[in-house]
C-alpha positions in Angstrom: 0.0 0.0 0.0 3.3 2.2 1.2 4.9 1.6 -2.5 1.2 2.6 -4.2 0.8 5.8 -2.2 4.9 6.7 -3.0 3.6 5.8 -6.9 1.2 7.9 -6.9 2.6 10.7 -5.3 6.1 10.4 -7.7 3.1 11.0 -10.6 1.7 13.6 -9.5 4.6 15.9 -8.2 5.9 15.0 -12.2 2.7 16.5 -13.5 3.0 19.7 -11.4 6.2 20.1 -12.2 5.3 19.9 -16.0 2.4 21.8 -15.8 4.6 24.4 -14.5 6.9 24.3 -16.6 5.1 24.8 -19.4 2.8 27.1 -17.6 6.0 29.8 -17.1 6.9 29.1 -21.3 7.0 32.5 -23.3 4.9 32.6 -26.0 5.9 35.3 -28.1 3.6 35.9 -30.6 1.1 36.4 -28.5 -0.2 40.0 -28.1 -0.7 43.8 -29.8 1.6 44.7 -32.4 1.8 48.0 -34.5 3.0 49.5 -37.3 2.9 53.2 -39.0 -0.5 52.1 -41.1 -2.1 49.7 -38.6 -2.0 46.8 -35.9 -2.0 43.2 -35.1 -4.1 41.0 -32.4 -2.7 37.5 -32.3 -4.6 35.3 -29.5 -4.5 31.3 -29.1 -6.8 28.9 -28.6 -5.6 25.1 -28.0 -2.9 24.9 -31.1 -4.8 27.4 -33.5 -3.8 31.2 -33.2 -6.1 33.9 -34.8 -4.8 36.4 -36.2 -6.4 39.9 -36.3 -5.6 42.8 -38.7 -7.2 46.4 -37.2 -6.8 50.2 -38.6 -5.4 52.5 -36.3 -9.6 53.0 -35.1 -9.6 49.4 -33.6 -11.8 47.9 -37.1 -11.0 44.6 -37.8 -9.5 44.9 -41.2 -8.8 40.8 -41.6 -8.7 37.9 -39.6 -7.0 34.5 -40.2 -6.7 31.3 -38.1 -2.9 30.0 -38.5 -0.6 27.0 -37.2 2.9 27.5 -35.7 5.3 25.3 -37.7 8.5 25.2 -36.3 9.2 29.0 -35.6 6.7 30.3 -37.9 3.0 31.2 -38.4 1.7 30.0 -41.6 -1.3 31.2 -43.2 -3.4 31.6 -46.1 -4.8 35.1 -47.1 -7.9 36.2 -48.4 -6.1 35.9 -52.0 -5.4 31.7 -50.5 -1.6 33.1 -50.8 0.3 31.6 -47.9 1.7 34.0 -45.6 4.2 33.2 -42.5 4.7 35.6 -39.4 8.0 35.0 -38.1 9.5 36.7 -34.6 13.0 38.6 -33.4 14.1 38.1 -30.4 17.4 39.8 -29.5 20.1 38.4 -27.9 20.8 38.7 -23.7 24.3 39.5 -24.1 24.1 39.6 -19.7 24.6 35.8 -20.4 27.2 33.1 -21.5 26.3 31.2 -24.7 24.7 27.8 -23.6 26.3 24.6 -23.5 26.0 24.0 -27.2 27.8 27.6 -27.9 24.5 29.1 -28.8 23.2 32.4 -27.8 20.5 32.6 -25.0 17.7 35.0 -26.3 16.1 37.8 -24.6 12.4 36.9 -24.2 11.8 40.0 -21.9 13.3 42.8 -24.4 9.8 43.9 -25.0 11.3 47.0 -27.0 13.3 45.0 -29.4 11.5 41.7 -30.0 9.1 42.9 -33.4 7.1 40.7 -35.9 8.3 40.4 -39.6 4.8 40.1 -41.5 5.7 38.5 -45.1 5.6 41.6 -47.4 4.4 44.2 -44.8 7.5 45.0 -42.5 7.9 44.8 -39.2 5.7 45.2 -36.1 6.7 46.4 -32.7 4.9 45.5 -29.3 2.2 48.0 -28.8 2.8 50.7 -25.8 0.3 52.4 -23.9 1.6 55.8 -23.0 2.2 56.6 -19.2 -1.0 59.0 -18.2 0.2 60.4 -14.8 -1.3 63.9 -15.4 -2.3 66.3 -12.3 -4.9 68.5 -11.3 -7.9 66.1 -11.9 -6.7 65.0 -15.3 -6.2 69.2 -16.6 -2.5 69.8 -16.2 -1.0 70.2 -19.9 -1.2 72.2 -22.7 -4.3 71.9 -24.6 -5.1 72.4 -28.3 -8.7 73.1 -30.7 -10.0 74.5 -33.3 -11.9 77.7 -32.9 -15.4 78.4 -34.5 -12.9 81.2 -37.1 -10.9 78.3 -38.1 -7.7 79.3 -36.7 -6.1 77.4 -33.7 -6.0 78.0 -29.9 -4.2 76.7 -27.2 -4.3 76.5 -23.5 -2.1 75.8 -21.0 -3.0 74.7 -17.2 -0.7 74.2 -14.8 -0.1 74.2 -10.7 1.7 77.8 -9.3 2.1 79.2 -6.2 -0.8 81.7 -6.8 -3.0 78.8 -7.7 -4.5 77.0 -11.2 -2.5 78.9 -13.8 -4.5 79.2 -17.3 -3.2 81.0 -20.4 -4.6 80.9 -23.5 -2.8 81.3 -26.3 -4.9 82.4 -29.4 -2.2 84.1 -30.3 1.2 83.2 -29.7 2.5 87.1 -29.0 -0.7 88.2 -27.0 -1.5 85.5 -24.1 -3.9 86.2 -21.7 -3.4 84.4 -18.3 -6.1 83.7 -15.3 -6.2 82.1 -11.7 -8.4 79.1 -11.9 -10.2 77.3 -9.1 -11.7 73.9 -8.9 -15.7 73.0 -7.6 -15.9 69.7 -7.4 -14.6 68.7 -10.5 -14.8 71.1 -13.1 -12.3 74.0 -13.5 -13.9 77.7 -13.1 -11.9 80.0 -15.0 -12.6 83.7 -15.1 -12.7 85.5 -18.2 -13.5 88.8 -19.4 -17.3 89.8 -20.3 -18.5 86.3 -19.0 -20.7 86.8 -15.3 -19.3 83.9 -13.2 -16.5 82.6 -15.3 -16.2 79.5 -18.0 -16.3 76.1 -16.5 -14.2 73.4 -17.7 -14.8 69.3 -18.3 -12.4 66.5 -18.3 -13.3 63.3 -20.0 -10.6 60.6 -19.8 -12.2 58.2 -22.1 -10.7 60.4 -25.2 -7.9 62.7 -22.7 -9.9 65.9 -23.8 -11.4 68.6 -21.6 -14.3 71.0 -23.2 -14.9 74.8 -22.6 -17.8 76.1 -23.4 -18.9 75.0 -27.3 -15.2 74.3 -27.8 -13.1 70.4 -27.2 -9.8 70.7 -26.7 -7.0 67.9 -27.1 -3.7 67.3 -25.4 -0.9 68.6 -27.2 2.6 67.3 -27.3 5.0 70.0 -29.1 6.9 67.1 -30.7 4.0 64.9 -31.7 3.7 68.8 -33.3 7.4 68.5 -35.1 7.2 64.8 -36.2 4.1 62.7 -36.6 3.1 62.3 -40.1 4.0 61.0 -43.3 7.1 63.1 -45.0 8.2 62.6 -48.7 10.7 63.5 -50.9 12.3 62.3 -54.4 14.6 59.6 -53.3 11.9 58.1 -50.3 9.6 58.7 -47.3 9.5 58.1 -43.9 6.2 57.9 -42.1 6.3 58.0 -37.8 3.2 57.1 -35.6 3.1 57.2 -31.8 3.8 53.8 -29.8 3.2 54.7 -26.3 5.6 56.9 -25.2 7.8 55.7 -27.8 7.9 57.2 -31.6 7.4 54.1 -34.3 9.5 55.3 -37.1 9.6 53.6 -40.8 12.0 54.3 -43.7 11.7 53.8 -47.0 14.7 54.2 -50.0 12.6 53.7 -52.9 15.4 51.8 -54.3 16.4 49.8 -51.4 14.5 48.1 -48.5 11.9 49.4 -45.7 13.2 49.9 -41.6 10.9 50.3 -39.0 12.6 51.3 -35.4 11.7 52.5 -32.0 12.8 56.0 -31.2 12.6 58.6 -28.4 12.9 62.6 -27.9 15.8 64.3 -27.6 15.2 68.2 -27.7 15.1 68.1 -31.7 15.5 64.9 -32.7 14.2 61.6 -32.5 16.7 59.1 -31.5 16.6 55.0 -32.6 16.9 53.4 -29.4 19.7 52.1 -28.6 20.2 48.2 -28.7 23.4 46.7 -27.5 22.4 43.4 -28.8 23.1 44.5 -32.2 26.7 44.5 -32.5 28.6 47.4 -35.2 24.9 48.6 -35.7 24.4 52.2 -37.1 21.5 53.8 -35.3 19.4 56.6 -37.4 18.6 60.3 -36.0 15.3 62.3 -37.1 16.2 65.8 -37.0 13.3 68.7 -37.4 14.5 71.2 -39.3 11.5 73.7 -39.4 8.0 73.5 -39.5 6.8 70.3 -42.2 10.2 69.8 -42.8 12.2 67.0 -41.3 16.0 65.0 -42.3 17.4 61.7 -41.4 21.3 62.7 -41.8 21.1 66.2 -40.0 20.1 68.4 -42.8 21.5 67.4 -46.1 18.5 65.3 -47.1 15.2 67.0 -46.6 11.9 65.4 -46.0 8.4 67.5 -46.5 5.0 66.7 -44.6 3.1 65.1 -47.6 -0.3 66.3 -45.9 -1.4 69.4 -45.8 0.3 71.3 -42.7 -2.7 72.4 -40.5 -4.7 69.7 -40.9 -2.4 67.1 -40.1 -2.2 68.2 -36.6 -5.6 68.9 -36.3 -6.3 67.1 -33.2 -9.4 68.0 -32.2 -11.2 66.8 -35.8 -8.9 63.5 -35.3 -9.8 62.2 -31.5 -13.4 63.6 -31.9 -14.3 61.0 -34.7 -12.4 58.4 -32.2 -14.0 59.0 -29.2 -17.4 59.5 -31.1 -16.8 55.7 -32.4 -15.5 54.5 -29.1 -18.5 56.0 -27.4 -21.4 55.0 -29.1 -23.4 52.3 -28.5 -23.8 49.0 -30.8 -26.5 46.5 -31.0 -24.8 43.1 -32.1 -26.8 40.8 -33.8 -26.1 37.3 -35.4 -27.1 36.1 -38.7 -27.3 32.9 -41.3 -28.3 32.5 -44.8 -26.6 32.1 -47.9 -24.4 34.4 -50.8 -25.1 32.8 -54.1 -25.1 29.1 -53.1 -22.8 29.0 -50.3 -23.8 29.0 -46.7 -22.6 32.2 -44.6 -21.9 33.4 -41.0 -22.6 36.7 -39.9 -21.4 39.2 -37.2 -22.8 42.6 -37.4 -22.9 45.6 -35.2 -25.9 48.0 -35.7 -24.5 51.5 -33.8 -26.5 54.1 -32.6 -25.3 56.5 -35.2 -27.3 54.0 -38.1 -24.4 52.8 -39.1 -23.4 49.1 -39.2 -20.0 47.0 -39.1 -19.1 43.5 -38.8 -17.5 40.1 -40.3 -18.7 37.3 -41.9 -17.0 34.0 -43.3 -18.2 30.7 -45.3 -17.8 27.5 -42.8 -16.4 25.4 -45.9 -13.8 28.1 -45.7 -13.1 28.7 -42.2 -9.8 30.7 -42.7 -11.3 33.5 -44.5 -13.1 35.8 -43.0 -14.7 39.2 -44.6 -15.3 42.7 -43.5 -18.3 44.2 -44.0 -19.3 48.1 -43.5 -22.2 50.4 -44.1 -25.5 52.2 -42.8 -29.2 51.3 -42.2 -31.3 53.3 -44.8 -35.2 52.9 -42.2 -37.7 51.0 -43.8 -36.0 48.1 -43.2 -33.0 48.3 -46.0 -29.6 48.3 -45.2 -26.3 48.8 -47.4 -23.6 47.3 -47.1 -20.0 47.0 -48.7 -17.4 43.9 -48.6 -13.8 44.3 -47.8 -11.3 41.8 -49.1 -8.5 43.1 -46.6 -8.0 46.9 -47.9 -10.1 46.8 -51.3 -13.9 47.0 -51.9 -15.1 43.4 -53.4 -18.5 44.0 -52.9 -21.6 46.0 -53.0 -24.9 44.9 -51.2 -28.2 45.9 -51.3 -30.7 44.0 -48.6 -34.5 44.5 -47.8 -36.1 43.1 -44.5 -38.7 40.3 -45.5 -39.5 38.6 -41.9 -36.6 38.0 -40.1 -34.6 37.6 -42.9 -33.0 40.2 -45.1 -33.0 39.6 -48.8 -30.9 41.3 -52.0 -27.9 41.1 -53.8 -24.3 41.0 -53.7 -22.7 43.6 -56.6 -18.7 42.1 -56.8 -16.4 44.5 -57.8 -15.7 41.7 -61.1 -19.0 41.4 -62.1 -20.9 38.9 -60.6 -24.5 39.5 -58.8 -25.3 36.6 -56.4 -27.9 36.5 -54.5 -27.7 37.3 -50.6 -29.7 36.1 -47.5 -28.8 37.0 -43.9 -31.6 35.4 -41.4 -31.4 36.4 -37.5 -30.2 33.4 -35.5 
């Protein structure tokens, strides 16, 4: 009975020990990942990841199921080319090569391991930026659009009068006030208005509003950098990553680089990465306003957009935190496009507009975006995206609990379309 017990026992300690073991492994691929144009989701699920494509908004843009084989994730795209995702992992130089004389990698250099997407560059681990901002969420400068089209900016800020604001409407005539806080919104005096303006903070979108007008953080260098700059011989295009800038480079006649890179006064500087050995490390330097150079001035790279509007902030994080904010009625559907049965997935928002997926279970790798507005009367629009490109055009009438139409494809083909509530 002794030796059964000891058996037993001996079993189970070598099951906890596996079932740690495994339970402390790093997978890698698993996570948020961004680029300049937009993001990856990868998730798992037994041995089958999915793999999410979003625009910078959050929209699903594609979504695959893949299998790891050996260090890769193979898949097949909407197009049934096969596609692999493969992963970097630096090097931890703090240790001795292993027994075998090979490098021990770096599992917990979040800001050097990236994904290398077959033909789309590479993806870095997506950041969230550290919010530690005072005064109820209002310290910082603030930017908007005024009612006359031009721009105005306010700063708030802790002094030892009290809640310094200044506006600046214009840069050589600020006008400066003592604020003070009741309950939670800011009451800041002003000229010709009995009792003051009172200001709102909203952290959902990081924006405070003051009377008709929404103002949005501003960051003087997301002022210098972010954007997409152009020139003869290439561009560069940098997007925010946290705290972190994400910076890609493109020689029209040699290959695209994608690194991390931080402020310093006027430049932005690749992070530095002692794991890559005789490495040359790239500076973005702002010159002047919509004008930038990766080799300290010779080469010159021009905003592509047009000045004012790419920084308009307040036109930008509106339309996000209008999408973010309102609410969605998901509803589930079956029925048929042409002779194959369909899945689908769609969200009917408050605004009448209407967004979802839906896939073919006899092609369960492939799935398809679908976007569009209901029209009342029970008719709805919709267009098909095969990953960036319009495939489809559909026009549906409610009959029941079914809606009935047709599917307009982009190479000529009408089928017809049923989607019944489940």
């Amino acid at each position: 009975m002794k030796r059964k017990i000891n058996y037993l026992l001996m079993i189970f300690c070598v099951q906890l020990l596996f079932s740690c073991s495994h339970k402390n492994e790093i997978d890698s691929f698993i996570g948020e990942w961004t680029s300049y144009d937009r993001d990856i989701k990868i998730s798992k699920q037994d041995s089958i990841y999915k793999i999410e494509f979003l625009d910078k908004s959050g929209q699903m843009l594609e979504s695959y199921t893949a299998h790891k084989i050996v260090d890769l994730l193979s898949y097949r795209d909407n197009k049934e080319i096969g596609r692999q995702i493969s992963v970097y992992i630096p090097v931890d130089t703090k240790k001795p090569n292993d027994k075998n004389g090979k490098p021990i990698l770096d599992y917990t250099d979040s800001l050097n391991i990236r994904l290398i997407v077959t033909d789309d560059g590479d993806y870095y681990r997506k950041f969230k930026a550290k919010k530690e901002f005072g005064l109820k969420g209002f310290a910082g400068k603030w930017k908007t659009k005024t009612r006359k089209d031009v721009y105005a900016i306010a700063s708030i800020d802790s002094t030892s009068q009290g809640i310094q604001v200044t506006w600046i409407g214009q840069p050589d005539q600020p006008r400066t006030f003592i604020a003070t806080f009741q309950k939670d919104l800011l009451n800041i005096p002003d000229f010709g208005v009995d009792g003051g303006l009172f200001a709102s903070y909203f952290k959902d979108c990081d924006c405070i509003t003051i009377g008709n007008d929404k103002y949005y953080r501003y960051d003087e260098n997301d002022f210098k950098f972010l954007g997409h700059w152009t020139n003869k011989e290439g561009e560069i295009k940098i997007s925010k990553n946290g705290d972190y800038y994400l910076v890609r480079t493109h020689l029209y006649q040699d290959y695209t680089f994608d690194f991390l890179a931080k402020v310093n006064g006027n430049d932005l500087k690749q992070l530095f990465d002692e794991k890559l050995k005789g490495a040359t490390y790239t500076t973005i330097t702002y010159l002047s306003p919509g004008i930038i150079s990766d080799d300290g001035g010779k080469t010159k790279y021009f905003n592509s957009n047009k000045y004012s509007n790419d920084f308009d902030y307040s036109s930008n994080n509106s339309n996000y935190a209008n999408q973010s904010s309102s609410t969605a009625t998901s509803k589930s559907f079956s029925g048929n496009v042409g002779k194959m049965k369909a899945l689908y997935f769609l969200n009917w928002n408050s605004d009448g507009t209407i967004s979802g997926t839906y896939n073919y279970p006899s092609r369960p790798n492939v799935t398809y975006v679908l976007k569009g507005k209901d029209l009342g009367n029970g008719r709805i629009e919709l267009t098909e995206y095969t990953g960036n490109n319009i495939s489809a055009q559909c026009n549906l009438t409610l009959n029941g609990n079914c809606y009935v139409g047709k599917m307009n494809n982009t190479d000529g083909r009408v089928l017809s379309m049923t989607m019944c509530q489940q």
